[in-house]
N, C-alpha and C positions, 0 to 999 in steps of 0.2 A: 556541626555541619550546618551549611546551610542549605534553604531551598525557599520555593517560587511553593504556597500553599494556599489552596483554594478555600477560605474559611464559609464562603456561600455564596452563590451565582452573581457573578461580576464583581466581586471580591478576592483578589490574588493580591496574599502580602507574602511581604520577602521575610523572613521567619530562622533563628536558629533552632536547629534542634538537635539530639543527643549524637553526639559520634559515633561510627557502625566500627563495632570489633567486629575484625575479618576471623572465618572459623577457618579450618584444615580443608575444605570442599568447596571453597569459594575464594574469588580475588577481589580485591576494590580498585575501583576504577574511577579516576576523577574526568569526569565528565569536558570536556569540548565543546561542542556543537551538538544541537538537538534540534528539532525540524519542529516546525508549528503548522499542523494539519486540522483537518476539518472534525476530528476526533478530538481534538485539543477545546477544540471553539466551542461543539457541542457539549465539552464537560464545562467549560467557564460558561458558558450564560445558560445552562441548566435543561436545555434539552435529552441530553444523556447523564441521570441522573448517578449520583456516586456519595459514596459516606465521608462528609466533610466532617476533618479537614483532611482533605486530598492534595495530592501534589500530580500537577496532568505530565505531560510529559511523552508521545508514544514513540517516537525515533532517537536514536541518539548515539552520538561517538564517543570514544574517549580511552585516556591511555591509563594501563598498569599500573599503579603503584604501590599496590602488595600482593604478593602471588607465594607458594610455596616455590623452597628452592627448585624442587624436583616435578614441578607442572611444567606443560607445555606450554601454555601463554607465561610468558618474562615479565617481568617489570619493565616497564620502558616502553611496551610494545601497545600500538593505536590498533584499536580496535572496534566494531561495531558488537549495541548491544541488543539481545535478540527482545523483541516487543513481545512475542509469546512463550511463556515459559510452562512446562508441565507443574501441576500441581496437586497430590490426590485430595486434597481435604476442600477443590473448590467443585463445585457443581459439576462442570462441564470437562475437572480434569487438567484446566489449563488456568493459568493467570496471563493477563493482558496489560501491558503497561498504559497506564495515564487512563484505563477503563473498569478493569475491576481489582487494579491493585495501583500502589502509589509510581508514578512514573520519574521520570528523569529529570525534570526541573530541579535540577537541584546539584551541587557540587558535586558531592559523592553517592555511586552507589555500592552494594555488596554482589554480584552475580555470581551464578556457578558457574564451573570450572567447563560447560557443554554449552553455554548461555551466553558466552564472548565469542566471536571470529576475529582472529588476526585479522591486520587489511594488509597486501601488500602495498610497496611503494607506488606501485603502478595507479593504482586505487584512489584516486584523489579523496579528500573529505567530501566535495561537491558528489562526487559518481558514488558516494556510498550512499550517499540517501536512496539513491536507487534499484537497493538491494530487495528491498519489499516488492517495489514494483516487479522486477527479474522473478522473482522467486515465485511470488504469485501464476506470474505466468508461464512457469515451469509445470509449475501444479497445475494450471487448468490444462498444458500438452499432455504430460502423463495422465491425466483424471479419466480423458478425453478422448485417448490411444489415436491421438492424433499423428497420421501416415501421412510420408510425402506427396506432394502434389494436391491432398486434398483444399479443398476451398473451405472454409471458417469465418463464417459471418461474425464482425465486433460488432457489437451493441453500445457503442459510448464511447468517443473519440477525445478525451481527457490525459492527464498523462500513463494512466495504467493503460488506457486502451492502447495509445499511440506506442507503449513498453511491451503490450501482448504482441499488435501487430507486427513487429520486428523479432521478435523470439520465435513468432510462426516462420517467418523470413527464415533465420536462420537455422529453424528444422526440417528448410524445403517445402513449405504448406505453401498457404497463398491463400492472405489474411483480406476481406470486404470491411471495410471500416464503413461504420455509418454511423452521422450523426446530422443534429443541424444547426450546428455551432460551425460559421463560414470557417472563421481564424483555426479552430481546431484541426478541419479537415486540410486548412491550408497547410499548417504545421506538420500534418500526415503526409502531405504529398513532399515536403522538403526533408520529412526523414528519410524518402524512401521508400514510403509504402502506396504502391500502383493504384488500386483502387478504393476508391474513399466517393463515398455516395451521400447524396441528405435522406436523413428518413424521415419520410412521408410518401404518397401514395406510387410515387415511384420506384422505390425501393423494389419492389420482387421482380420488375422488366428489370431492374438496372441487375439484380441477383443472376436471372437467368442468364442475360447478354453477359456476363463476367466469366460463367460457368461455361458458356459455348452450347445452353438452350437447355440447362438442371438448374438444382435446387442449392444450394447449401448443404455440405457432408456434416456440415456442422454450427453450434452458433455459439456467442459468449453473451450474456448479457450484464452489466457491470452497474450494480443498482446504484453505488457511490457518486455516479456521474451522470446519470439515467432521469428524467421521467417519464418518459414512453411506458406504454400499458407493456408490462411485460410479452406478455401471451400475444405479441405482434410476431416474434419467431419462429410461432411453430410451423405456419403456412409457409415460411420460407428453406424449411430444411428439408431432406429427404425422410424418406420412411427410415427408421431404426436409429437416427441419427442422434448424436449426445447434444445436451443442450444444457449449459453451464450457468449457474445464478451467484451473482461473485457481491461480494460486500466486505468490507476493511474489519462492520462492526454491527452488532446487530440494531435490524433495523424491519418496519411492515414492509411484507412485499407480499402483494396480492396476484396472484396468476392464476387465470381461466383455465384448468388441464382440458379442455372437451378434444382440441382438437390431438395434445399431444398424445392423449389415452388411443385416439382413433389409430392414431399411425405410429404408435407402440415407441413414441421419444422418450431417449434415455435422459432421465433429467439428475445433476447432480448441484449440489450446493455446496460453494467453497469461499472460506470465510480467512483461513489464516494457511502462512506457509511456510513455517519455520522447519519444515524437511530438506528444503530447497534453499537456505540461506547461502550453504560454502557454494553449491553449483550455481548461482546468482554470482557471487564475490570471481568468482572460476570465468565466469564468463565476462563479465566487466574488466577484469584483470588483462583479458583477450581483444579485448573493443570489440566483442562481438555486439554490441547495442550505441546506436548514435545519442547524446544528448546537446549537442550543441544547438539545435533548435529551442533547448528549455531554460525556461531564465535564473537565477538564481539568487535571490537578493539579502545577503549579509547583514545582522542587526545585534546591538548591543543586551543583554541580559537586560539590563534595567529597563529597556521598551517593550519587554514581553506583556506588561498591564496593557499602555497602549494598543499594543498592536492585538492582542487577544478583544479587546473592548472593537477597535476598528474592523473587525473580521466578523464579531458576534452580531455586528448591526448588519454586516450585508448577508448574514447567515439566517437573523430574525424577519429579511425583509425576503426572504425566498428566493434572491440570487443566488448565481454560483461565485463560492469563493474565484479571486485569482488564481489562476492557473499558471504558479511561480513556485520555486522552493524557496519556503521563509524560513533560511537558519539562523539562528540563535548562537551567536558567540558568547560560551559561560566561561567568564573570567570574574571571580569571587575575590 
């Protein structure tokens, strides 16, 4: 087998290693296309630290090519592989691809048989990277017991935010996006989504004027994309209202509770959503979500050094990565 292994920070060599025999509870899967995200960047130059030698890797497609005769995934069949998997023997319960277990970089892997989703035809390779984002924002609706009509202030106008905003859409809410990135919010107004505000000191006039002279029923805050002092939310939601703290991966997030204790904010923390992948894939399959505003730029396996090395440096200077999907075509 081959793979993309991280031997120590800003060191990724292309590597064989042993063949995976597939057991009776799992299928193998050769790998496609894999996404190179900000998790990726922070395991190569060593901000998120991992036991080398590691293979990163946390998105990724790829099709069948050993399954039991009598499974429901075929051989032959494209499929998306899940970034979180249940595990009891790890801390938290779960393993995380390309963070705390070896990810996808790599030609083949072994998944279990609940750990694959078919994609239909419908389902481009491009729109399936946007299963994570979908999914996510399934789970903060449900977390959230978010009802029609209400209003849901976004905190972070990125591509999850701009993927939340539209999922609120189409649960009938009616999503405030706020950031103070121009291009981001512009990108929000051409998916679709009505009100897209900066945040800074205008924010709670511009809250109320959206509302029709209230608060916020609700807010998300998405630290992945964020630095704003968290604890800017609470003053803008109502009393009893839920207030979401979302992250891909763990990471500090420091929040002031004075104000949310005072007015009894329900606060919840949500980090992964692999409950929500087939209703994510369900709904893309639907076009219920636009991505023709998101760019997506196609690149050869062998520029993965490269392009990891070019992202690490605008990641160590404190900029925001691109806001593009960087897939990885693995042809071995």
């Amino acid at each position: 087998m081959k793979a993309w292994q991280l031997a120590y920070p800003h060191n990724l060599q292309h590597v064989t290693t042993p063949d995976l025999k597939r057991t009776d509870d799992t299928v193998k899967v050769k790998v496609t296309k894999a996404l190179l995200t900000e998790t990726d960047v922070a395991v190569y130059c060593g901000a998120l630290k991992v036991k080398a030698p590691f293979i990163p890797g946390r998105f990724a497609i790829g099709q069948v090519t050993e399954a039991n005769e009598d499974s429901f995934v075929k051989k032959g069949e494209r499929v998306y592989l899940a970034s979180v998997t249940e595990d009891e023997c790890a801390p938290d319960g779960l393993r995380i691809a390309g963070e705390t277990t070896d990810g996808f970089y790599r030609d083949f892997v072994l998944a279990g048989i609940d750990d694959v989703y078919p994609l239909p035809a419908s389902v481009t390779d491009e729109a399936a990277f946007l299963i994570d984002a979908i999914a996510l924002a399934e789970h903060i609706v449900d977390e959230m017991h978010v009802e029609v009509g209400q209003h849901i202030l976004v905190l972070g106008g990125g591509l999850y935010g701009n993927i939340l905003c539209q999922i609120l859409i189409y649960h009938r809410a009616v999503p405030i996006l706020a950031d103070n990135n121009a291009e981001r919010l512009a990108r929000a107004k051409r998916s679709g989504i009505y009100y897209t505000f900066p945040n800074d000191e205008t924010l709670k006039n511009n809250v109320i004027a959206a509302t029709g002279g209230k608060l916020a029923d609700g807010a998300v805050y998405l630290a992945f994309s964020n630095r704003c002092e968290p604890s800017v939310l609470f003053p803008l939601v109502k009393r009893d209202a839920y207030v979401s703290f979302c992250a891909l991966t763990g990471k500090p997030l420091h929040v002031n509770l004075e104000y949310a204790i005072k007015n009894n904010v329900k606060i919840k923390g949500i980090s992964e959503s692999r409950e929500f992948v087939s209703t994510a894939i369900n709904l893309l399959a639907n076009k219920a979500v636009n991505f023709s505003e998101f760019s997506f730029k196609s690149s050869r396996e062998e520029d993965l050094p490269k392009l990891l090395e070019e992202y690490s440096q605008i990641y160590s200077s404190g900029a925001y990565l691109p806001e593009q999907f960087e897939v990885i075509k693995f042809i071995f």
